[in-house]
N, C-alpha and C positions, 0 to 999 in steps of 0.2 A: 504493500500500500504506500509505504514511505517513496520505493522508487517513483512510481506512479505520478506522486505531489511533487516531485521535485522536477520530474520532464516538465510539467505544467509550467512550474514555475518558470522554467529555461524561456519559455513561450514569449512572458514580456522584457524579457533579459533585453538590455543594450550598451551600448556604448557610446554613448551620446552624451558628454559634460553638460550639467544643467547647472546654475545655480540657483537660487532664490532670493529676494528680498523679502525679508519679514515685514520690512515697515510698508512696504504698500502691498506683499502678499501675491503678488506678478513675479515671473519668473525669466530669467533673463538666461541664454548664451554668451557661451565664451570662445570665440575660433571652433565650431564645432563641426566645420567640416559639412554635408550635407545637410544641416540643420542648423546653420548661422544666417541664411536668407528667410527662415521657413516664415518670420511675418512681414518682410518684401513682397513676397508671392502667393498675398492673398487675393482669391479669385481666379489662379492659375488651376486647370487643372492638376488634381493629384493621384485620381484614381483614373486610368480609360480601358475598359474592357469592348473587345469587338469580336462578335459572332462565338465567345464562351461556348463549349461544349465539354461533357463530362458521361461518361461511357464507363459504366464498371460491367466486367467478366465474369460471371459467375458461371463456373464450368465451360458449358455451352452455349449457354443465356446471354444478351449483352442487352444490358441496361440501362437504358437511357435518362438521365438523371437532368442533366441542364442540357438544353437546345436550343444554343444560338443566343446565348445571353449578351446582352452589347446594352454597358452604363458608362456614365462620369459624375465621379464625384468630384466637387471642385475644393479648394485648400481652405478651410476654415467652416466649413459645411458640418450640418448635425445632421443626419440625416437617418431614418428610418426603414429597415431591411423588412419587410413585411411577407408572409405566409401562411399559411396553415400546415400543418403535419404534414411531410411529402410533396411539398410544395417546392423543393430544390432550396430552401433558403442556409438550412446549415452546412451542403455542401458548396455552395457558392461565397457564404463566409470562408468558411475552408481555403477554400481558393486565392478570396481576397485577401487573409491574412498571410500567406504563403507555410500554410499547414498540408496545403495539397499542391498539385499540380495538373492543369485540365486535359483535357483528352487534346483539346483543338482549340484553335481560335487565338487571338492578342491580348495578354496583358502589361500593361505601363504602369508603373508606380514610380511614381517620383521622378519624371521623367525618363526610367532605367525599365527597360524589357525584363519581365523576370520570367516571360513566359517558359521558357526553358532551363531553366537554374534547376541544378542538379540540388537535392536535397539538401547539403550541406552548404551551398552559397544561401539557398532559401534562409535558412536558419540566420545565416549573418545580416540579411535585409532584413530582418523579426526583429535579430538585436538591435539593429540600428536607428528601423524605422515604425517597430509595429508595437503597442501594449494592447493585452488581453485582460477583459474582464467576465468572469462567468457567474454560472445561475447558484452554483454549489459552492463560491468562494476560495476552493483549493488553498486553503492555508495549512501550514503545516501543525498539529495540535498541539504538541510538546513545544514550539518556540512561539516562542512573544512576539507584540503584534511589530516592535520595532526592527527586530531582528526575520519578520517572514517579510519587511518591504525591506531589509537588507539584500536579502536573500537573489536577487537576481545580481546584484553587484559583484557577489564572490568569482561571476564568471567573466566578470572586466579586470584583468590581473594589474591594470595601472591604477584603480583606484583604493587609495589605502582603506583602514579599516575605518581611521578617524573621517575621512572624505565621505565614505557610504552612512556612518553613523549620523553627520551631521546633516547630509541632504535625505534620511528618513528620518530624521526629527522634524525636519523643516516641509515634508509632504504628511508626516501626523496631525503636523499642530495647524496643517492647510486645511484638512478635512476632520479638524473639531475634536482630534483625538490626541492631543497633547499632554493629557491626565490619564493615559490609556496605554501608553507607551510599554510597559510593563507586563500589562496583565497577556493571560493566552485566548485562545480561541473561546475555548470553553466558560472563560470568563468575559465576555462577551454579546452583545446583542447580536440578532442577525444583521441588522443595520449597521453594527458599529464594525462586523465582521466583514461586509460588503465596504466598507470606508478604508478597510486597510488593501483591503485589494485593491481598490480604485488606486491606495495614494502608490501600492507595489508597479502598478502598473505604470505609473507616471515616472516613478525611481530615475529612469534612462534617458527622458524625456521624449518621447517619441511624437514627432508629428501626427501622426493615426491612432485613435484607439477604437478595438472593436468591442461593445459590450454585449455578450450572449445570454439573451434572456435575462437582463442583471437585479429583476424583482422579483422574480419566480417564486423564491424561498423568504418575501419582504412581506411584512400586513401592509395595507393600503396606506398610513399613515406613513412608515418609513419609505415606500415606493416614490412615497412623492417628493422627501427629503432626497434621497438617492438621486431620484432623474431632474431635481433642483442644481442637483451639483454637477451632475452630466453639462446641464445649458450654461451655468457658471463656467465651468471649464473652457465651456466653446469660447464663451461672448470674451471672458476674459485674458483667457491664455492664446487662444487662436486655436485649438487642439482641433483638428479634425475628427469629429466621432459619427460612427455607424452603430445603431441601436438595432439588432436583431431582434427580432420578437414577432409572436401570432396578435398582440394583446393591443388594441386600437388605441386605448387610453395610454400607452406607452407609447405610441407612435406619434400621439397627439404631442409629444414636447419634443420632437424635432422638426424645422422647418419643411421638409420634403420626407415624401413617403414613400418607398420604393417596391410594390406590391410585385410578387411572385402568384404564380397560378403553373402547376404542371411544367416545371422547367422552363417557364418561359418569365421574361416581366412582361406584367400586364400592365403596370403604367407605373409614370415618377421615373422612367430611365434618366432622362435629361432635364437639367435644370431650366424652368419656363424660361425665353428670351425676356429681356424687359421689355415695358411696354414702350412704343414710338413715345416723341417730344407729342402736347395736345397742339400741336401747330403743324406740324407735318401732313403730308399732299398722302391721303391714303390710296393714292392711285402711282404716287411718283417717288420711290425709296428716296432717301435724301441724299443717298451714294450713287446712285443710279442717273440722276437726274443731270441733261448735255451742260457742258460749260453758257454761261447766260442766260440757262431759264430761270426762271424767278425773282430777272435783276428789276424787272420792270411791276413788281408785283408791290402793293402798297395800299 
């Protein structure tokens, strides 16, 4: 069981220097390499999936799982993964988080093809650029809540012990659990258990965070603290998040809704265009339009 919590953990591992400021509670870079631009390039695409397919073999059998999946999700976007059971949406997280790898088709993250990345580069684009949050909280029960958001740090061998110590004090005391530092799972709410995994996840600082079904295991009241700090995360930190879930009232707190049906999306692939200026010729694009028309218009 221990091996099992500890893959998991590896999942939001990175390497990506974050620091923090306590006095305004924003979080800054330092030289960090692919994620020293990441609030320059808001609005830039960060996710582009085109013509997604996923085919599993069972014996004889081949089964068709996602078909022809084509999204974008742009950099600073909350955005909601939507399904019902068998609806393609947890192997398509799979995908996006680079847990899997698809049968057919393009994917771009962060500018970088990872469509073909052999399992073990997958792994280093997770630590780099991807945090995971799940339904069951994967913590580990015998360590403290300070030392299970250390816990992906162990696998960045440049960060001392003092450095991991102090930026999971500084992601405790972000998500309200600064008096909490101490105690284990078991002593613990389900909320306060979901709080340390959010802040594990953030540890690396990762542009992307995927959260899988993240109130599952919440009452309604902490669900709504929980997916409060999801949209805080977005508005304040810039954090790209994708909210997995069947559950509508969860999807209702991120801006766009990304509905699955049978392997396919059925709608919210792409982000609506905005709307024209209320002065524009709805007959004549304002790019389109020959050198001199309009000049005589008044």
């Amino acid at each position: 069981m221990v091996v099992v919590l500890v893959a998991v953990v590896v999942v939001p591992a990175g390497v990506v220097v974050a620091n923090a400021d306590r006095r305004h509670g924003h979080f800054s870079d330092h030289a960090t390499g692919a994620n020293q631009h990441r609030f320059e390039r808001t609005g830039m695409k960060l996710i582009e999936l085109r013509d997604i397919t996923k085919t599993y073999h069972l014996g004889e059998i081949d089964v068709p799982v996602l078909k022809g999946v084509s999204l974008d999700v742009n950099r600073g976007e909350l955005v909601a993964l939507m399904g019902a059971s068998g609806s393609g949406k947890s192997t398509l997280m799979n995908i996006l988080g680079c847990l899997d790898r698809a049968t057919s088709g393009r994917y771009v993250l962060d500018g970088q093809d990872v469509s073909d990345l052999s399992s073990d580069q997958r792994a280093r684009v997770r630590n780099n650029k991807i945090g995971f949050v799940f339904q069951s909280f994967n913590l580990l029960s015998r360590t403290s809540a300070l030392e299970n958001v250390m816990m992906p740090l162990s696998y960045a061998p440049h960060i001392t012990e003092k450095e991991a110590k102090r930026r999971a004090t500084e992601l405790l005391e972000r998500v309200g659990l600064g008096d909490r530092m101490d105690h284990y799972p078991s002593q613990l709410s389900g909320g306060q258990q979901q709080r340390v995994a959010i802040a594990r996840s953030l540890i690396n600082h990762p542009p992307l965070l995927f959260a899988d079904e993240p109130t599952g295991n919440l009452d309604s009241r902490t669900s709504q603290e929980v997916l409060e700090m999801f949209q805080k995360l977005n508005e304040e930190e810039g954090i790209t998040i994708v909210l997995v879930t069947h559950d509508a009232n969860v999807a209702g707190h991120a801006k766009r809704a990304i509905r699955m049906r049978d392997g396919r999306i059925e709608s919210g692939a792409f982000e609506a265009a905005p709307p024209p200026p209320p002065d524009a010729d709805p007959l004549m694009p304002l790019d389109a339009a020959p050198a001199g028309v309009g000049a005589g218009r008044g």
